[in-house]
N, C-alpha and C positions, 0 to 999 in steps of 0.2 A: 496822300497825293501831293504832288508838288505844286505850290497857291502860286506862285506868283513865274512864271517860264520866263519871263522878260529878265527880271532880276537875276536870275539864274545862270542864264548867256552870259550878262555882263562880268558876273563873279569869274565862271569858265575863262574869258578873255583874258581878266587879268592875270588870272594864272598862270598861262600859255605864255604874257609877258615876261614872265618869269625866265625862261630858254629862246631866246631866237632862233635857234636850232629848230622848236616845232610850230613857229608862228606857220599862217596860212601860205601857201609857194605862191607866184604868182598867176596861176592857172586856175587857186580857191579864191582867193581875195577877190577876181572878177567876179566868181559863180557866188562867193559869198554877198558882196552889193547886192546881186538881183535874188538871191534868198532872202535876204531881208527884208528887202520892199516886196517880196511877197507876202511875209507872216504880217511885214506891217498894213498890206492890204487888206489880208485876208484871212490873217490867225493863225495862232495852233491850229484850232478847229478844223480846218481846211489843208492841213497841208496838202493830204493826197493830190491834191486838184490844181496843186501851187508847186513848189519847190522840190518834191519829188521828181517832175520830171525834168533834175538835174542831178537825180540821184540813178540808180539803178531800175530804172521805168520807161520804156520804149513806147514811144507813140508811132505805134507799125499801124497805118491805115492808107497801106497802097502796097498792091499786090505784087507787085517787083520787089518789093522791100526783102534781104537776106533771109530775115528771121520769118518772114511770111511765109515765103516761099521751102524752108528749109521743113520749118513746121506744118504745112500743107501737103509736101512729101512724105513726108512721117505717116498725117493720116491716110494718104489713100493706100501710105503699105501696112496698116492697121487700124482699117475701115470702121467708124463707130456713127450711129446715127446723133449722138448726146450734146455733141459740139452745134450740131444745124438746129438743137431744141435749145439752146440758150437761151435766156433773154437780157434784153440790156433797157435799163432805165435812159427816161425821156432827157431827164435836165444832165447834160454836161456840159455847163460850164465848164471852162480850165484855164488857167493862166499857162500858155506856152514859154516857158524859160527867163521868161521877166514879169514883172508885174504890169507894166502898159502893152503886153498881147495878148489876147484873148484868142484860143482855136476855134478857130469855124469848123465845125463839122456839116457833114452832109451824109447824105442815104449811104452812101458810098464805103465814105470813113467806117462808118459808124459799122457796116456786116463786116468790113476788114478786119476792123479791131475788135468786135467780136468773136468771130470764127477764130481768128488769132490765139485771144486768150482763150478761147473753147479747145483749140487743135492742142495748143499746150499744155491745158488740164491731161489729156488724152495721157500726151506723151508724159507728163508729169510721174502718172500713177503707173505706168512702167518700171519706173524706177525706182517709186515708193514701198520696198523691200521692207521697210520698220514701218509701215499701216500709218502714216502719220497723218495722213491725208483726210482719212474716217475720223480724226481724233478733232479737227480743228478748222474753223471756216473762216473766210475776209474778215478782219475787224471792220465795224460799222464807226469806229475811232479813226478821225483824221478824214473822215467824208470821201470813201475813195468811189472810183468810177466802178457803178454796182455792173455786174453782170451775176445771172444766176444759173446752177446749174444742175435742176432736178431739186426745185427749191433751196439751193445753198450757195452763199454769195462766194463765188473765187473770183482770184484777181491772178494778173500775170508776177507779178511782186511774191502771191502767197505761195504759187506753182514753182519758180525759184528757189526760193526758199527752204519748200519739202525737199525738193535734186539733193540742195548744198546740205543741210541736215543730215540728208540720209549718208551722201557720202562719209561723213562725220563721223556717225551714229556706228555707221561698219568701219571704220578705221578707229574707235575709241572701242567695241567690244572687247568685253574686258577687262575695263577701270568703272567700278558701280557708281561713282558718283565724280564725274570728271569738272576740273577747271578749265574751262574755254575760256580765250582772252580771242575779242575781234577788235582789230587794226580798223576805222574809218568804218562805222557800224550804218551810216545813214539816217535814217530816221528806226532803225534798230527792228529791223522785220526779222531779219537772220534769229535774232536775239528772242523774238517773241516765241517764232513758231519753236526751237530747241527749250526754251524754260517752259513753254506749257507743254512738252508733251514727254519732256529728257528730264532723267537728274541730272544734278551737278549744281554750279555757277555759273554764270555767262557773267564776261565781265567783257565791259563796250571801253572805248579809247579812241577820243576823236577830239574833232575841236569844235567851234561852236558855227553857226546855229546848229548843225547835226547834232551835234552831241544833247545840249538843250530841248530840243524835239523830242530825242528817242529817250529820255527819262519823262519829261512828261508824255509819251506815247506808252511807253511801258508801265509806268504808273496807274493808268487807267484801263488799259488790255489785259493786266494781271496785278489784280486788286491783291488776291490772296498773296502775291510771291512776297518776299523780304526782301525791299530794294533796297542797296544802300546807295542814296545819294551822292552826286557829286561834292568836294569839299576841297578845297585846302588840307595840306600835313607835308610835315617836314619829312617824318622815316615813318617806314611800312610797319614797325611794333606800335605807331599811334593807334591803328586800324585794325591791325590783325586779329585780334579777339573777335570784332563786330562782325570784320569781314566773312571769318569763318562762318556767321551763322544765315548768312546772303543768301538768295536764289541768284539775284542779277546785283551787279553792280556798274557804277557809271563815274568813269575817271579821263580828265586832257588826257592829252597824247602824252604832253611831256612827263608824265606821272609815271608810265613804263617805267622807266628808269629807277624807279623808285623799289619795283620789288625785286622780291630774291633770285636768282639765278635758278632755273630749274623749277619754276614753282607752279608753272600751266601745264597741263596733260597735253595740249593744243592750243596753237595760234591760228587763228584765221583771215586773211585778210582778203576782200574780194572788188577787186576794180579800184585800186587806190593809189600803187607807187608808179606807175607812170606821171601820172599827175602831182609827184612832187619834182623837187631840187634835189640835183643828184646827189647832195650830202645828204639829203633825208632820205634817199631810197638807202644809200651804204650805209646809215647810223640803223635804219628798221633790220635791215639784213641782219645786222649785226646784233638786233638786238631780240629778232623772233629764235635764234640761235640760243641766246643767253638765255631766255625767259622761259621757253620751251625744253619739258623733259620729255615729249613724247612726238610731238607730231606738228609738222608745219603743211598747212591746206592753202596754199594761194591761187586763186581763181583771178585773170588778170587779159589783158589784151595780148595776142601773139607778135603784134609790130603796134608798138605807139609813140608819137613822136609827138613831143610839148614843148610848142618852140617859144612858149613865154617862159618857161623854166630851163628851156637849153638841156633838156630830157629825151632824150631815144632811147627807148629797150625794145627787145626782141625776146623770144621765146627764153633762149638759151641765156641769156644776161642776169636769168636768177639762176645764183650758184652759190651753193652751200660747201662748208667744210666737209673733208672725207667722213667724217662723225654723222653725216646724213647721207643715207641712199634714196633713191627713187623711187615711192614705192605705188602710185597711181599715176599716170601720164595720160591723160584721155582730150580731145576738145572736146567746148562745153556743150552739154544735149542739147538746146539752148539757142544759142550764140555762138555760130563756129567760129567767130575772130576771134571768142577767149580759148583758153586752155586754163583745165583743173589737172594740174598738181599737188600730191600731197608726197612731201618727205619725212619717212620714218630717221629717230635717230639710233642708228646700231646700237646693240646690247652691251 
């Protein structure tokens, strides 16, 4: 396990000093401060309750809300009584997006965001084609907001996660033991639920505190797997031996750069390059092209506009070389503001 996650961050930093090209954009660098003073209020231990919900975690508790509503439709055109039998634990605490707010909840909140994540289990296992959902429950790692469902903790995080998997899982049939590389992993949920229930490697690529979390998150979610740590290395034959014999591994951003041309079955990147500097969106482009022999999955916003980084994209502003076609164009079951795309590369 990794002893020491503070020390950890700081090695990760330096690294990233290394390229300005992948330092934090200005849109991370805020979200990063109030990350911080969250782990430093409140831990590792705790991120679920902390700095997640600046990750890929919706706090839907009002029933106009997109995703409430999108997800409430769903169920009454696929009526299940298992969402109304949930239950949801007393204490939630939560730090709301900084470390000096605390969410107030009330009666209210509290069935929203329960039915919420209930309505989404629902729709979840619809789509869970590869059983992944039977195979694996909420980690009790990182103290997330318990809800239970027919005695088994989910979370809207883990219901996610099965979707984006599954999509995966049927676009890599085929290759038995696949290298997946994720762009800005989070606290590396993605990562968890494909290494416990997928072969392959999962290899994460972020910067820090994210990247810091999601090895000591995975570290302790999947004792058995072979992580290799974050590190320092000049060229990718320092590692390649060790590498090959990995479940996960966990590398900065700027460290892409580092391996060989063609050597991921699949990149995956989900809700990340709006929220850079538009050289870092055209350097990622460029570089999930080069990295990727098989397949590019980006899950992202349909219109997002980042006016601390001087960033607008739209659907169509991710554009690949003719070497890739379109080969899944859907929005997200989810989230209709995203859109999941995944680009095959012609034979």
């Amino acid at each position: 396990m990794i002893a020491d996650p503070v020390a950890t961050t700081t090695s990760m930093l330096d690294e990233l000093e290394r390229d300005p090209l992948y330092l934090p954009s200005s849109f991370w660098r805020q979200l990063n401060e109030q990350n911080m003073s969250m782990l430093a209020a409140d831990g590792f231990a705790n991120f679920k309750r902390s700095l997640n919900q600046n990750y890929y975690n919706w706090l839907v508790v009002r029933p106009r809300d997109q995703q409430f509503r999108h997800a409430l439709t769903d169920w009454l055109e696929h009526p299940s009584l298992a969402p109304l039998r949930t239950r949801m634990e007393r204490d939630l605490r939560l730090q709301a997006f900084d470390a000096a707010k605390h969410f107030r909840w009330n009666w209210r909140k509290r069935l929203v965001y329960r039915l919420f994540v209930g309505f989404l289990w629902e729709r979840m296992l619809r789509f869970d084609r590869a059983g992944i959902a039977a195979q694996i429950a909420e980690p009790e790692i990182g103290n997330p907001l318990r809800i239970w469902r027919e005695g088994k903790l989910i979370s809207q995080d883990l219901a996610n996660s099965i979707i984006e998997c599954n999509l995966l899982v049927e676009q890599l049939a085929g290759v038995a033991a696949p290298r997946v590389a994720e762009i800005g992993a989070g606290y590396g949920r993605v990562a968890q639920v494909f290494s416990a229930t997928q072969r392959g490697t999962y290899h994460i690529f972020d910067i820090p505190p994210a990247l810091g979390v999601a090895q000591w998150y995975l570290s302790r979610t999947l004792p058995q797997k072979k992580l290799f740590a974050f590190r320092p290395f000049e060229k990718f034959a320092e590692i390649e031996a060790e590498l090959a014999e990995a479940d996960i591994a966990v590398f900065t951003a700027n460290q892409l750069e580092k391996f060989p041309a063609g050597y991921f079955d699949a990149i995956v990147s989900i809700s990340t390059l709006p929220e850079m500097r538009p050289d870092q969106v055209q350097r990622y482009i460029a570089l999930f092209q080069e990295k990727s022999r098989g397949l590019i999955f980006l899950k992202q916003w349909k219109s997002f506009t980042n006016p601390q980084d001087g960033t607008a994209l739209e659907i169509d502003d991710y554009r690949f070389d003719p070497a890739w076609r379109l080969a899944v164009d859907r929005t997200d079951p989810v989230q209709p503001k995203f859109f999941n795309r995944v680009w095959r590369r012609a034979a």
